[in-house]
N, C-alpha and C positions, 0 to 999 in steps of 0.2 A: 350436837350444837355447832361442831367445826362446820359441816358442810355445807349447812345454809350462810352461814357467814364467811365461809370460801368463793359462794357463789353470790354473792353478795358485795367481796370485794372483787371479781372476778366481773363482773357486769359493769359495777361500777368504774373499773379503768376501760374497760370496754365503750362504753357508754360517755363517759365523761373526761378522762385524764389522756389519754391515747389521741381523742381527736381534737381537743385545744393545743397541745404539744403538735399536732398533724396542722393544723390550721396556722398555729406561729409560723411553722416551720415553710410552711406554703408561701405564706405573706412575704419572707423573707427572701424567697432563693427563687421565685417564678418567675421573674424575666430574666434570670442570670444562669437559670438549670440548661446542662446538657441535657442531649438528646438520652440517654442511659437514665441519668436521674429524673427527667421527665417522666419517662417511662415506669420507672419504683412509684414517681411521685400517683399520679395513675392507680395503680395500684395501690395503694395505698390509702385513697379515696375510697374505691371501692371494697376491699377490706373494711373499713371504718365508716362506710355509709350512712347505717342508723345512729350513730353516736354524731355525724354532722349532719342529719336530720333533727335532731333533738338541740342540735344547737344555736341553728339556722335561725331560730326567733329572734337570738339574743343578741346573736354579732353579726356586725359590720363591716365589712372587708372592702367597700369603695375601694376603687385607685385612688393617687393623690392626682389634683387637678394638674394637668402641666402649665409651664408658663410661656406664654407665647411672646416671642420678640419681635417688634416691626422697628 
């Protein structure tokens, strides 16, 4: 009974907890990332792939509009 519910929560941060925490973490530091943390960032993506395919429906990550001055 442990195993299937090891694997269970094991998919589940996989899937779900891992790439909302990837995704904040994205939102936040992606025009101010070095080139080093780009690179992890990157990575990291691709590690967590199918977990922000799975998410993709639900969130929205727009830029914020800029404001233009004349």
């Amino acid at each position: 009974m442990i195993v299937p519910l090891l694997y269970l929560v094991l998919a589940g941060a996989y899937l779900l907890v891992v790439p909302v925490a990837l995704m904040i973490y994205l939102k936040q530091r992606w025009y101010a990332a070095g080139s080093i943390e780009r690179t992890l960032m990157y990575f990291m993506v691709f590690l967590f792939f199918p977990g922000l395919l799975v998410l993709s429906p639900i969130v929205n990550l727009r830029p914020k509009p800029r404001k233009i001055e004349a």
